[in-house]
Each structure stands twice: as C-alpha cells, then as structure tokens.
C-alpha positions in Angstrom: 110.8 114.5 93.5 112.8 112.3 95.7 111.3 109.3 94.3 112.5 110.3 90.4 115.9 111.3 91.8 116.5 107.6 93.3 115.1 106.1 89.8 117.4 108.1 87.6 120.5 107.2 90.0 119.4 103.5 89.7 119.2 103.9 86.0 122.3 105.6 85.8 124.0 102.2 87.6 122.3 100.4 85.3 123.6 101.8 82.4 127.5 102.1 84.1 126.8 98.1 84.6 125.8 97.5 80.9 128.7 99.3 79.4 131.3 97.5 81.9 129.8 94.4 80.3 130.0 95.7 77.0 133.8 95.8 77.4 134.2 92.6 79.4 131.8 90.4 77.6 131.9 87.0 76.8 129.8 86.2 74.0 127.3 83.8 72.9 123.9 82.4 73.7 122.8 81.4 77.7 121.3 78.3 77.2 122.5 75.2 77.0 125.5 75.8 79.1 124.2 74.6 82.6 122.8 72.0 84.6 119.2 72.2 86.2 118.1 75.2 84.5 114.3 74.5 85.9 115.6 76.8 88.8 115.2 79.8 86.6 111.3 78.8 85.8 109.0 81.4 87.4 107.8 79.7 90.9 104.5 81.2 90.5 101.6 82.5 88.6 102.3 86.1 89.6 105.6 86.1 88.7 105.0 84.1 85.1 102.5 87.5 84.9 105.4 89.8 85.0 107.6 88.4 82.6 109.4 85.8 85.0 111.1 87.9 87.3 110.0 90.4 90.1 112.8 90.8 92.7 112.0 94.6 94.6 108.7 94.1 96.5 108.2 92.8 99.8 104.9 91.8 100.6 103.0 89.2 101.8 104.1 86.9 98.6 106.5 84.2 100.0 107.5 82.6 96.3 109.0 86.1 95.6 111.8 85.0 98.3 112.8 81.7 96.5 114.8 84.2 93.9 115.5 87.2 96.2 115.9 85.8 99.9 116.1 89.5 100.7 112.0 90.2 100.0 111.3 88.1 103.3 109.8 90.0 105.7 107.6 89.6 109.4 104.5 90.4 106.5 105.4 86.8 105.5 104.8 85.0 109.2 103.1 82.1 108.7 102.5 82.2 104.9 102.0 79.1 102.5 102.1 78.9 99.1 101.6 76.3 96.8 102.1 76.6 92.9 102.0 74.7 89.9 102.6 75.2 85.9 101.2 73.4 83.4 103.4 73.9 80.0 103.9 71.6 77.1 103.9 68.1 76.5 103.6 67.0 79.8 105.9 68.6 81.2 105.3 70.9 84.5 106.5 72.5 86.9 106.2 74.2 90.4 106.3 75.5 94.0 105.8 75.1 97.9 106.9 77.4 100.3 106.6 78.3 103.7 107.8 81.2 106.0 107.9 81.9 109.6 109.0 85.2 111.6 111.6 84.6 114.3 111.3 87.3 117.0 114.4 86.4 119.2 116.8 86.4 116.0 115.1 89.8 114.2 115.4 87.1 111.0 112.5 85.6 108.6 113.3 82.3 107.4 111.6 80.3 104.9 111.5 76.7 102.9 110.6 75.9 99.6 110.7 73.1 97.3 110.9 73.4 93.6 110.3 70.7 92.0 109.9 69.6 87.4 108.4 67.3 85.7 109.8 66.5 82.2 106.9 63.8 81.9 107.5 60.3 79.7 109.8 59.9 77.2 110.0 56.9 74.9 113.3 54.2 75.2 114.6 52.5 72.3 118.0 51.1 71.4 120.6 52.1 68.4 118.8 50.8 65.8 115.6 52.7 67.3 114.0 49.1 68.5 111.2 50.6 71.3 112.4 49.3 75.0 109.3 50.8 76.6 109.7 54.1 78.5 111.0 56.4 81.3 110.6 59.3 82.8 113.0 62.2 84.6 112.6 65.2 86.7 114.3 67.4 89.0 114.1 69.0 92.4 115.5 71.5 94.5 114.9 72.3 98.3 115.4 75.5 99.3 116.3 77.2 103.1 116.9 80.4 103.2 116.6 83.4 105.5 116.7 87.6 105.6 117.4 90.2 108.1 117.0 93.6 107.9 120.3 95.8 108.6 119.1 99.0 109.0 116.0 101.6 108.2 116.6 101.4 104.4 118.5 97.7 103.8 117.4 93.8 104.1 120.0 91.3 103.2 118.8 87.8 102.6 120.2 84.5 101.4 119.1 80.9 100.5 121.1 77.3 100.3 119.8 74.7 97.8 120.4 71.0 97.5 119.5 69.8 94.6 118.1 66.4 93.2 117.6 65.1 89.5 117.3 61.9 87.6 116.7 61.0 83.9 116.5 57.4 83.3 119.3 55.8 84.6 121.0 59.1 85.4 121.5 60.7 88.8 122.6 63.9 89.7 123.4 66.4 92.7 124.2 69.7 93.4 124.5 72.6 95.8 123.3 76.3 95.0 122.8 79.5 96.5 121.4 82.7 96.0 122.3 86.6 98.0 120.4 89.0 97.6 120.1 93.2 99.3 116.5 94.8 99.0 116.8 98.5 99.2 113.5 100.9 99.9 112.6 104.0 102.3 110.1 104.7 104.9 107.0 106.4 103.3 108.5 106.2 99.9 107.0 104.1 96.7 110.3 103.5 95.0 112.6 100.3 96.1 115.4 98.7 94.2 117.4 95.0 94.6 120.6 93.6 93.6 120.6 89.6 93.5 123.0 87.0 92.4 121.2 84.1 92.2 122.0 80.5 91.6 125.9 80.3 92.5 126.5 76.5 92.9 127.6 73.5 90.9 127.6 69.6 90.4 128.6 67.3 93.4 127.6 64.7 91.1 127.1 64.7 87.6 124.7 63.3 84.8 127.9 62.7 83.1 131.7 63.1 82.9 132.3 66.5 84.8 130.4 68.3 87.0 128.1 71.5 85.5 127.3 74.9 86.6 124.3 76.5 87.8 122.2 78.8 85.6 123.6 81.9 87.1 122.0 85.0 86.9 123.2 88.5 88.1 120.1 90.9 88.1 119.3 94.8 89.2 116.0 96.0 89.7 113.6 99.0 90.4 109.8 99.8 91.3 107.9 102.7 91.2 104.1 103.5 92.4 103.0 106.0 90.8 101.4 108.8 93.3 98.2 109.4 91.4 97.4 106.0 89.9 97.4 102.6 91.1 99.8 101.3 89.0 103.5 100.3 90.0 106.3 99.9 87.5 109.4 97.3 87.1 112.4 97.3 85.0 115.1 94.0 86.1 118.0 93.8 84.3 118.9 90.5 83.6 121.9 87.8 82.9 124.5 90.7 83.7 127.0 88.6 84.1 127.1 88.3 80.3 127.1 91.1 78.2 126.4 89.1 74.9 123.3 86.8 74.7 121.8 86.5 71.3 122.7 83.4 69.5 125.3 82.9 66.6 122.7 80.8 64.2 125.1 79.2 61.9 122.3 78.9 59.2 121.5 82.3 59.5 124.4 82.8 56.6 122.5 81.7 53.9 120.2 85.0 54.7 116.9 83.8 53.6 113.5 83.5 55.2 111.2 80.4 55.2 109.7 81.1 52.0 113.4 81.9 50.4 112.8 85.3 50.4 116.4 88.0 51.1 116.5 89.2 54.6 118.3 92.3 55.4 121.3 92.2 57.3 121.1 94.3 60.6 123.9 96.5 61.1 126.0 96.7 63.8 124.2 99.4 66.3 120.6 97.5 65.9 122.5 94.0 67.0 124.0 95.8 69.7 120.5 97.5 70.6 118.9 94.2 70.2 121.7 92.8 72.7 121.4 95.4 74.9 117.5 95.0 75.2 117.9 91.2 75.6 119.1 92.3 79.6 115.7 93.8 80.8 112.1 92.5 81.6 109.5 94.9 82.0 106.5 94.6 84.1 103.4 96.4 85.9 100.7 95.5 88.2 96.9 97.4 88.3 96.4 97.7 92.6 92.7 97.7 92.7 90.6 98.2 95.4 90.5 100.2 98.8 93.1 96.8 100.3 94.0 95.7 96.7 92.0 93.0 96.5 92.6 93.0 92.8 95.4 92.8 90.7 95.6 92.9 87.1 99.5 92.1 85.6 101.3 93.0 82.3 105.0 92.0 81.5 107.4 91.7 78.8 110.5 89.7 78.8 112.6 91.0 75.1 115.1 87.9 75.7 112.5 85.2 75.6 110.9 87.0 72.8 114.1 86.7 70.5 115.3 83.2 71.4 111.7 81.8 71.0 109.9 83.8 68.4 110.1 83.3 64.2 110.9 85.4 62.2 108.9 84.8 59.6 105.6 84.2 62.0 103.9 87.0 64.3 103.7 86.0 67.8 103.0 86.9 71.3 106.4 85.2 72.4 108.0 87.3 75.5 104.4 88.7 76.3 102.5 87.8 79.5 99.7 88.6 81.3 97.7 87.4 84.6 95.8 88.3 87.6 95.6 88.1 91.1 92.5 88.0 93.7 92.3 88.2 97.5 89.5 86.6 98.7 88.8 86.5 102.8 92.5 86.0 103.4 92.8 83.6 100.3 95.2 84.7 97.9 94.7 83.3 94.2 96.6 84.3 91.3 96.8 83.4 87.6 99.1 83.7 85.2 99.8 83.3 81.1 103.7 83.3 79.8 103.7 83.6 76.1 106.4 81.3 75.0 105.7 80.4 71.2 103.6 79.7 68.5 102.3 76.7 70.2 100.8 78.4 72.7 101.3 79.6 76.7 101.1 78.1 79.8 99.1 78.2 82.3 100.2 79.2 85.7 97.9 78.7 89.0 98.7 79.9 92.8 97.4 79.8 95.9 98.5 81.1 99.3 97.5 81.4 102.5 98.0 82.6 105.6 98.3 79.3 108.6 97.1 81.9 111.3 93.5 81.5 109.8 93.2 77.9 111.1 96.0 77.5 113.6 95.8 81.1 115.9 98.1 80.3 118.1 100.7 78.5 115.7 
C-alpha cells in the first residue's frame, strides 16, 4: 500500500510538471538545435533495451551513472564496462566506464568515455568534382561522482569535456549533468529527478558557440511483489512542453500514394504531444540471483519523429537481454529506429575484483 501511495504522488508531480509546461512552452521540434547530440545515444545495450533511458535503479550497472550520476553506489566498486553500437552506415557508437568506492569520503566516483563514430564521408568541391574523403567523430570524457545524503536520498553529479572534429572542423565544449535518486529501505519503488547535459561550446564548428542537448527527465520504478517484473515510466525533454515537428509539406494533406489524410483535431495533437514526453520500459528478473534478464521498452517520441505514415513499423520499439555468467555480465540490445532496420547493441561488464583481489 505504501509503495502505490509513493507512485500515485510521483504521478501526480508528473502531471503538475506537464501542465506547467503546457502553459510555458516553447514550441517546435528538439532536434537540430544543438551541438554533440551523440551524448543523448544510449551508452549501452541494456539501456537501448529500455527505450534509451533508465535513470531510477542502482545496481551494479556503472553505464547507468553516465546519465544519472546519482545511481552510483559502493555496489559499483571496481566495476568496468565496455560498450559498443553498431547502427547505420558506418556509423557507431559507444562506452567505457569505470567506478571505484571511496571509503574515507562516503563518495563513489566514476570515469567514462563516450565516444561516435560518423564513419567516411566523401569530399568534393562546388561543382561536385570528388577530392577523396574524410571522416569525423566526437568524444566526450566523463568524471563524475555521488554521495548519499541520508537513508532515503543520493545526490550525484558529472563534468564533461568534450572533443569533436569533422574534416577540417574542430570543436570543444564543457557539460554537466545533476541528478537526486530517491528510494526506501525494504521498499521496491524508487524515483529520480536529473538534468542532464547543461553545458555549451568553448569552441565552435562555426560562427557561435552551441548548446548542449539538454534534457530535464522524472522517473519511477516499481517491482511488482508477486512477479518478477519491474516497471519504468521517465518523462522526458521537460524542459519543452512542445516537441512534434511543424512539417511544412504536411499542408498539402496527402499521403504517399495522394490519397486525403484526415486532419487531427486539436486534443489528439495535444495527446500526441503529451505522449511524446514519456518512455516506457520493463525488465523480466529471472532466476534465484537474476541471472537472466529479459527487456521490453517503448520510446512514443522516437516513434513519431522516425516512423511513416504511410508504412507500418517497429520504430520506438525495443527489446534485449541480459545474462550473468560467473561474475560476467553480458547484455544485448535491439532499438527500433526505422524501416531500415535496428541496431545492434553489445555490453559487457565486469567486476576488476575477479582478477586483481586486492585492487
């Protein structure tokens, strides 16, 4: 009973947020407006399983902590993880990260680097002559740290410095991310407030310097008592109330094959809109030490900004697993992104105590 009363008070906040936004919105689409927007890329195959976000649960999983800082905990002591995404064209991305436990401070700290791959592009001057080709990518290193404040709350927080280049092109930047974990003794319910990726340009790829992809999210889990299953609902980009995008060319109201489409009234954008906020995701916890786990997510935002309309596809959906075997952690994930197909997600952490006791 005390478990539902803390979820429907969390959902309550979540809905007082949503209509504050509704009233101070700025509207318009996300993308496109910010600089290095690899940093809001799942950093591993678990959490591409879960729809691309998971920031409530502290356990032993260190790449949870290069979003939430706050989910660090003396579980993660020793703990490395290394990551990697294969998408599209070449292109990939991924993570390394390792924690440590500091007694004398009562803190966790860990370090990451995130790191993308655009792959090889081809060059060719204005008159589209071919000068050969070049490549870009970006990377971001990531030190961060959490303490816990009391029985119930862990504050954590990372500092980024950040490294691209595209060509000829060089940029920097600085970032940071604070987040609070809440969760109770004995209890199966937890909850997390994060603002993630505060930061800017020092230098530019161009003129003037660029924003992070900021991202303000909320989140809850629940285990349910009788079944191993456990529940998340994040809400997302809540610094924004709007986020679908104005298509220009959606005014001539016709579908691929020139067929009318019917024009959505006001409440079912606004439903659409509101939906657009929240990823849902669960995890199966198999086995007597949960040496299996079987994910399920759903992210509505990716669905609408990457799906067609006039093709069915499993765009937003994902889907992975995870396996524990004699202390070695392997997890595999599949984001649903288009028509084209998913990618493929692979992690593997470890624990260093298994080959360095006294380290």
């Amino acid at each position: 009973m005390q478990g539902k009363s803390n979820m429907q008070k969390t959902l309550q906040v979540l809905l007082y947020i949503s209509l504050f936004l509704q009233f101070n919105s700025i509207s318009g689409q996300i993308g496109g407006k910010y600089v290095y927007e690899f940093l809001g890329n799942p950093q591993s195959a678990r959490l591409s399983a879960l729809g691309g976000s998971l920031i409530t649960i502290a356990d032993t999983d260190i790449t949870l902590a290069a979003a939430n800082p706050a989910l660090l905990s003396d579980t993660s002591h020793n703990q490395i993880s290394i990551n990697h995404n294969f998408a599209f064209g070449g292109v990939s991305n991924g993570y390394i990260g390792y924690a440590r436990h500091i007694d004398k401070w009562g803190i966790t700290s860990h370090v990451g680097i995130t790191y993308a791959s655009f792959g090889d592009f081809t060059a060719a001057d204005e008159l589209g002559n071919n000068q050969g080709t070049f490549s870009g990518g970006e990377t971001a290193i990531t030190i961060g740290a959490s303490k816990q404040l009391n029985e119930r709350i862990t504050l954590g927080a990372n500092l980024k410095g950040i490294f691209g280049s595209l060509e000829s092109y060089n940029s920097t930047g600085i970032g940071a991310d604070v987040g609070l974990l809440y969760t109770k003794p004995g209890s199966n319910f937890s909850a997390a407030f994060l603002v993630k990726n505060m930061g800017s340009e020092i230098s530019s790829y161009g003129d003037e310097s660029v924003s992070l992809p900021l991202d303000i999210q909320i989140g809850i889990s629940q285990k349910l008592e009788h079944l191993p299953f456990r529940f998340t609902i994040i809400a997302h980009q809540l610094q924004q109330w709007s986020v679908r995008y104005d298509d220009p060319d959606a005014q001539d109201n016709e579908t691929l094959f020139g067929e009318p489409v019917a024009e959505d009234s006001a409440f079912n954008d606004g439903l659409d809109n509101f939906f657009r906020h929240f990823i849902f995701n669960g995890e199966f916890l198999l086995g007597k030490k949960q040496g299996l786990k079987l994910r399920i997510g759903y992210n509505h935002l990716r669905r609408k900004e990457l799906s067609l309309s006039t093709f069915r596809s499993l765009a937003g959906f994902s889907a992975g697993f995870g396996l524990r075997i004699k202390g070695l952690n392997i997890d595999y994930g599949l984001g649903y992104f288009h028509l084209a197909g998913a990618s493929n997600h692979l992690s593997i952490q470890t624990n260093l105590n298994r080959f360095f006791r006294k380290f």
